[in-house]
C-alpha positions as CSV (number, residue, x, y, z in Angstrom):
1,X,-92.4,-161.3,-45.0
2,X,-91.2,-163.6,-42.7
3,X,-93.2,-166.4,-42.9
4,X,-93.0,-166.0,-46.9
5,X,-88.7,-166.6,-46.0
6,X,-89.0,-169.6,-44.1
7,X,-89.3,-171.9,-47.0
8,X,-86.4,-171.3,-48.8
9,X,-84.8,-173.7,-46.5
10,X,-85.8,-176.1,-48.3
11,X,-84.8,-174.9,-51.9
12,X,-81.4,-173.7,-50.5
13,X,-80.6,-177.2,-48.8
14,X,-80.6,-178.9,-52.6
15,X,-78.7,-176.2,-53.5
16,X,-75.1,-176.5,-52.0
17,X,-73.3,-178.2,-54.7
18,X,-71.4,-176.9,-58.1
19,X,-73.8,-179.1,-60.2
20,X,-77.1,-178.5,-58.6
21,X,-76.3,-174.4,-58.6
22,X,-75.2,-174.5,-62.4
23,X,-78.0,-176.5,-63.1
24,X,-81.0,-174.2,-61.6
25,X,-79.0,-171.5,-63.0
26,X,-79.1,-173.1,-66.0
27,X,-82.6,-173.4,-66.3
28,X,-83.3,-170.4,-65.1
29,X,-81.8,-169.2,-67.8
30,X,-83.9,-171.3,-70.1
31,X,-87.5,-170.7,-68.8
32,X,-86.5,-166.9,-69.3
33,X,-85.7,-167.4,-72.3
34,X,-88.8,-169.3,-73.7
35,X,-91.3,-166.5,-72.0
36,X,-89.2,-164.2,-74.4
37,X,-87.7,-162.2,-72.0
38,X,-84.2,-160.5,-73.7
39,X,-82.1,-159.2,-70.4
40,X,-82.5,-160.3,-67.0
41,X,-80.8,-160.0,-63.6
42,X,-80.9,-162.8,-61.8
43,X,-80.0,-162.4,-57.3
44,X,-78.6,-164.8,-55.0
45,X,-77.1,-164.8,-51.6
46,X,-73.9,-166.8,-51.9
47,X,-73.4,-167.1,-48.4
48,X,-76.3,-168.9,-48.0
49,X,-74.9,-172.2,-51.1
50,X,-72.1,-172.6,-48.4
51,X,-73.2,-175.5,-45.5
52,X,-72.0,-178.0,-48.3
53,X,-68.3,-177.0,-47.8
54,X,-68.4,-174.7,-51.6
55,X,-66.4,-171.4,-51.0
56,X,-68.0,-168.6,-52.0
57,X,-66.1,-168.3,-54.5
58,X,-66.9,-171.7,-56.1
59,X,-70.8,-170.7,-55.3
60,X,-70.3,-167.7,-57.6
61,X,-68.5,-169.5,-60.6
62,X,-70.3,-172.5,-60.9
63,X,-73.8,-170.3,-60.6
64,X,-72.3,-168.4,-63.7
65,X,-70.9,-171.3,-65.2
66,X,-74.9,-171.8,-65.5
67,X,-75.6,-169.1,-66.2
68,X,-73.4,-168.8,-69.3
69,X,-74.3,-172.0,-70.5
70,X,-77.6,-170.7,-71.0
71,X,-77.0,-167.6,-72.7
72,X,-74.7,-170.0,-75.3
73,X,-77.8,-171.8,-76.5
74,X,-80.4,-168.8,-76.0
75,X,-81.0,-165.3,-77.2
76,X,-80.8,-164.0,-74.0
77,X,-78.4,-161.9,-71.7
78,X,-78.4,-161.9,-68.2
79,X,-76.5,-160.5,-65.3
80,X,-76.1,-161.7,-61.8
81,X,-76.4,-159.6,-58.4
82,X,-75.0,-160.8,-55.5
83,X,-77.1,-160.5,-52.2
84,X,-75.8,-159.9,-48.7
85,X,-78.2,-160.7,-45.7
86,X,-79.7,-158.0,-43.3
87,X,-79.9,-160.8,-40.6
88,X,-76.3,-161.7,-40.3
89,X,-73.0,-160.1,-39.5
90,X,-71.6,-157.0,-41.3
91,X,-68.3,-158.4,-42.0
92,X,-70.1,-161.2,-44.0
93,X,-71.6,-158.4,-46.4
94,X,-68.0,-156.8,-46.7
95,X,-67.1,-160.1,-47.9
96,X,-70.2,-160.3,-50.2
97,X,-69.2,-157.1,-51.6
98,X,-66.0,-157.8,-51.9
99,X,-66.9,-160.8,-54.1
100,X,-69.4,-159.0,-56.0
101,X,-66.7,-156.5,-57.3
102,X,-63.7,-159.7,-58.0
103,X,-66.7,-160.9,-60.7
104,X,-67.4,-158.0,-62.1
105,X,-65.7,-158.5,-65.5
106,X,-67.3,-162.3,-65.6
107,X,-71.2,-161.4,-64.9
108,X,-71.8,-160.2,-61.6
109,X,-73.6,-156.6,-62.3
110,X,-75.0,-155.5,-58.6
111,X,-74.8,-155.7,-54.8
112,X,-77.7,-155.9,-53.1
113,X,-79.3,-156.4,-49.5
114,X,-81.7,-158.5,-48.8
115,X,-83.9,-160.3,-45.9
116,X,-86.3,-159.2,-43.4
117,X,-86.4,-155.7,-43.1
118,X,-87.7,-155.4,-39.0
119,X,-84.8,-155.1,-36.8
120,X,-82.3,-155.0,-39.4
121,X,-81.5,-151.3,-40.8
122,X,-79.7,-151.2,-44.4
123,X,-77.3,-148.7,-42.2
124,X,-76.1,-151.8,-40.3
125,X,-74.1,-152.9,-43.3
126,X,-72.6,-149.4,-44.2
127,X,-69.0,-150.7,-44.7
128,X,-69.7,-153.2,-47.8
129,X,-72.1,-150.4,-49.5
130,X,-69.3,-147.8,-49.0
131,X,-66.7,-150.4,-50.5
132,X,-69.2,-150.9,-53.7
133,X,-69.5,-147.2,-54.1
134,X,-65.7,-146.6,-53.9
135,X,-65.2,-149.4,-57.0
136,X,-67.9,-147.5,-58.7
137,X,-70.2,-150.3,-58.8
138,X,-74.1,-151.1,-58.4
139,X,-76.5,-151.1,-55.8
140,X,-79.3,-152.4,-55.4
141,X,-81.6,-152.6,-51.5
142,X,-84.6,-154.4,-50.7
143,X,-85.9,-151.7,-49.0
144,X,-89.8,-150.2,-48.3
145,X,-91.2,-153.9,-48.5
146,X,-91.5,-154.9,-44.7
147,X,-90.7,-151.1,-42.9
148,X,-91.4,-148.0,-43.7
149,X,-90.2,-144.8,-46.0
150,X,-86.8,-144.2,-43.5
151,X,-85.6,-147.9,-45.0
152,X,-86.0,-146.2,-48.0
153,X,-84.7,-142.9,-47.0
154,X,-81.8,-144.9,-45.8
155,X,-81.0,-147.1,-48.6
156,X,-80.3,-143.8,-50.9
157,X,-78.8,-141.7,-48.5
158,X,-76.5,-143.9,-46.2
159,X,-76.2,-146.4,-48.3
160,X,-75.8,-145.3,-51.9
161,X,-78.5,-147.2,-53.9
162,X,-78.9,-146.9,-57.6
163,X,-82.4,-148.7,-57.3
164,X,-85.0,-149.7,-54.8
165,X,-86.2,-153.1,-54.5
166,X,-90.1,-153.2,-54.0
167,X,-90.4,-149.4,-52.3
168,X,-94.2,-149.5,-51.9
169,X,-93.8,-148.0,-48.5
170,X,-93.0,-144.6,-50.4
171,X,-96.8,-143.8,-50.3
172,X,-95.6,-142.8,-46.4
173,X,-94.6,-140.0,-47.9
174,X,-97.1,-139.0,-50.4
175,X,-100.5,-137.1,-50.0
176,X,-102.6,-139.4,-52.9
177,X,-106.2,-138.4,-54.2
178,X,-107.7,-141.3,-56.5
179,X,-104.7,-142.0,-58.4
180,X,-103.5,-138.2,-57.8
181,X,-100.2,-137.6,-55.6
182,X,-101.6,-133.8,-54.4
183,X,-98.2,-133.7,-52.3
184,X,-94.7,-135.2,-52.2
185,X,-92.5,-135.4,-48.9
186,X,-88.6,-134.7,-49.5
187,X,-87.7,-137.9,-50.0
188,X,-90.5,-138.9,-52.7
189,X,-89.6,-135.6,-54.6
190,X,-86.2,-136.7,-54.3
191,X,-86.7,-140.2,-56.1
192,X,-88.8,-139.0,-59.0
193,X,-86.8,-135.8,-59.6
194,X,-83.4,-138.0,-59.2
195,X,-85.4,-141.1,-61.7
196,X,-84.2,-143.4,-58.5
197,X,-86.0,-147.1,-59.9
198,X,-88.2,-148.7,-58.1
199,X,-88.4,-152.6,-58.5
200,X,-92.3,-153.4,-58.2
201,X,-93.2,-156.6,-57.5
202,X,-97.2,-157.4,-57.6
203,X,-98.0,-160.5,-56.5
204,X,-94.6,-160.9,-53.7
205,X,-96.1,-157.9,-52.5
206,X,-99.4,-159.3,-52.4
207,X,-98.0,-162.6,-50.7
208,X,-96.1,-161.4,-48.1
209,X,-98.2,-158.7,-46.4
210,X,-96.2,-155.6,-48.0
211,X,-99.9,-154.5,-49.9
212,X,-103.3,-155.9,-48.9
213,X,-104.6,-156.7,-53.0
214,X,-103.7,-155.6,-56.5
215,X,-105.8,-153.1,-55.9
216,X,-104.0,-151.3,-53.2
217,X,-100.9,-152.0,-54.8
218,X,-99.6,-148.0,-55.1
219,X,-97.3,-149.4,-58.3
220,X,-100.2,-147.8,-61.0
221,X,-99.7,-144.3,-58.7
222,X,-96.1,-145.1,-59.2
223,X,-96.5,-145.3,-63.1
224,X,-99.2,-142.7,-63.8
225,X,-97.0,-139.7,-62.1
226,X,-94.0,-140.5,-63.7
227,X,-91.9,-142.6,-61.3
228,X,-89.3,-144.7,-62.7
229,X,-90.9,-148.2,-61.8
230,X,-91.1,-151.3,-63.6
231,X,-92.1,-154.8,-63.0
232,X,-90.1,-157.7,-61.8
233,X,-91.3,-161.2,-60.7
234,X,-89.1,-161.4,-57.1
235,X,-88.9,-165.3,-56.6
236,X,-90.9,-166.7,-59.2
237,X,-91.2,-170.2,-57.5
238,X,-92.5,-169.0,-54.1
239,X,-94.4,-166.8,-55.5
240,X,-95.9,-169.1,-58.8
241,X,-95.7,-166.3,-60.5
242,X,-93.4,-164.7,-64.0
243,X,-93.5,-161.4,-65.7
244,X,-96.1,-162.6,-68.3
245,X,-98.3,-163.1,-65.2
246,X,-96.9,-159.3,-63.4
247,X,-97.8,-157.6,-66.9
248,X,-101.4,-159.6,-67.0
249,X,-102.2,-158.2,-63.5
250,X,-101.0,-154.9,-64.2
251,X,-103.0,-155.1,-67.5
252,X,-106.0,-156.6,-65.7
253,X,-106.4,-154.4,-62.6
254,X,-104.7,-151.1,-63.5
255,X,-105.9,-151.0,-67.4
256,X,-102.2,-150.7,-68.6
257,X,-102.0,-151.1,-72.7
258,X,-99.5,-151.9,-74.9
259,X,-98.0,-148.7,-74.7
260,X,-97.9,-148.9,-71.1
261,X,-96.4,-152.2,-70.8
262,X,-93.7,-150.8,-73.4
263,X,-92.8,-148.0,-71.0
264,X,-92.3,-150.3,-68.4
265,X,-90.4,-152.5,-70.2
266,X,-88.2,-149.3,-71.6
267,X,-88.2,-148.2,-67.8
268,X,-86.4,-151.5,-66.7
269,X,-83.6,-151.6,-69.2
270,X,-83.0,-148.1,-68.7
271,X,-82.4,-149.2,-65.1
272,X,-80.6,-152.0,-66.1
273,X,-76.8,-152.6,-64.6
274,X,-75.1,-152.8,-67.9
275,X,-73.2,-150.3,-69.4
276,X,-75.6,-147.7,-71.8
277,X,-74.3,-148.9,-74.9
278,X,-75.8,-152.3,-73.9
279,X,-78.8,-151.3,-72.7
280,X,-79.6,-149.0,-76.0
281,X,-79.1,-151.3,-78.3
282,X,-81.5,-153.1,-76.1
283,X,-84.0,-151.0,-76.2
284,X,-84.3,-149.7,-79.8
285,X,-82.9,-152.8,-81.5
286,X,-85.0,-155.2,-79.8
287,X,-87.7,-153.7,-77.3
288,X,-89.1,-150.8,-79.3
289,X,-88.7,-153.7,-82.4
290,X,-90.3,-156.1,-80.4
291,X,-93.7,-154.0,-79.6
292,X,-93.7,-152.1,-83.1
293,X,-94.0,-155.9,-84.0
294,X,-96.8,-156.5,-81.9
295,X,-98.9,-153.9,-83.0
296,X,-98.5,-153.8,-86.9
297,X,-99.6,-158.1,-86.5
298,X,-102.8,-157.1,-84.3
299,X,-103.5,-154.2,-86.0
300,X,-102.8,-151.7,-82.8
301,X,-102.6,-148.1,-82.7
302,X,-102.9,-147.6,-78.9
């Protein structure tokens, strides 16, 4: 995981000014929208957009100044989650959170933590989750990717998370036979019975060293025993990768259908941070459209 970091140097450094941020967020925006995707949430660490003298406030406004002029000329909405970093002082993260919350009613959605999980405990940060949770917003922690299930363990219980970013270290706790989980640990009963989401990300996880192949990947397990998991791209330019590509590999290695990849995509809007009036319209009025679509014009009864 840490080598797969180092290079966003170099995409951060072209990064630090109100035009360039609106302008990747911008097309962001735009490449989403032209792989059809209807609602996405989109993470930054705005902390990291300020070496060219931007506040962080002018990081977070011009990024959704971008961000918004690409959901005026596309069918598309998106929210935006604002990431603090394991690897640097607390106080920064109170601040993060602090700024996530300010935005709230102009696009910001989540808090998150992010960054290389070895040496830097979710725990560590406990003030700015327990500020989020007070002002009854979301979480979201990168947790399970790099260290083990008490990152995850931590991330719930200390820290309050709604979802889990990546998680694949959960098969810690988890007795599996073929694609069988025989026996649960506490904290993997405690997931599935609470539907705590699980952001799987194939081919990151492939990349940096969380899973060996696709075929270890424990995101089918996941799926087949009723864990609330769905599919996200994680950085789609270090990783060359989008969520046609994530659903091809899940359809590829783990014989997902079309009903499969529906449930998936059901599973991430019901996980979505927008309010449930938003994300049912989402699902019946376009999603469960969309497919129905899909399998009346190919003839599909799968």
């Amino acid at each position: 995981l840490s080598l797969y970091l180092k290079p966003f140097q170099y995409t951060i450094a072209v990064m630090q000014t109100k035009k360039a941020l609106s302008r990747v967020a911008f097309e962001a925006v735009e490449d989403l929208a032209k792989e059809h995707v209807v609602y996405a949430e989109l993470r930054f660490a705005p902390i990291l957009h300020t070496e060219g003298g931007l506040s962080l406030q002018e990081v977070v406004q011009a990024t959704l100044d971008g961000i918004q002029k690409g959901t005026r000329k596309y069918r598309i909405t998106i929210g935006l989650i604002l990431c603090a970093m394991r690897n640097q002082d607390p106080a920064i993260s109170r601040q993060i959170a602090e700024l996530a919350v300010a935005f709230a009613d102009r696009g910001v959605v989540g808090f998150d933590l992010a960054g290389d999980e070895i040496g830097n405990p979710p725990k560590d940060h406990l003030d700015a989750f327990e500020y989020i949770r007070k002002q009854n917003f979301n979480i979201t922690i990168h947790s399970g990717e790099a260290f083990g299930v008490e990152s995850i363990w931590q991330a719930i219980q200390i820290c309050g998370a709604h979802r889990i970013g990546h998680g694949v270290r959960l098969v810690e706790d988890m007795s599996i036979e073929g694609s069988r989980i025989e026996e649960k640990g506490s904290l993997s009963s405690f997931i599935l019975d609470r539907r705590i989401p699980m952001e799987m990300c194939l081919t990151s996880n492939v990349g940096t060293g969380a899973v060996a192949d696709y075929a270890s990947h424990p995101f089918p397990i996941f799926f087949r025993n009723k864990y609330r998991v769905f599919l996200c791209s994680d950085n789609r330019l270090m990783s060359d990768t989008n969520l046609t590509q994530e659903m091809e590999i899940a359809s590829k290695y783990y014989a997902m259908n079309l009903r499969d990849l529906e449930k998936i995509t059901i599973n991430a809007m019901k996980s979505a941070f927008i309010h449930h009036e938003q994300r049912l319209t989402l699902i019946y009025d376009v999603i469960k459209r969309g497919y129905a679509e899909i399998r009346s014009q190919y003839g599909l009864t799968d």
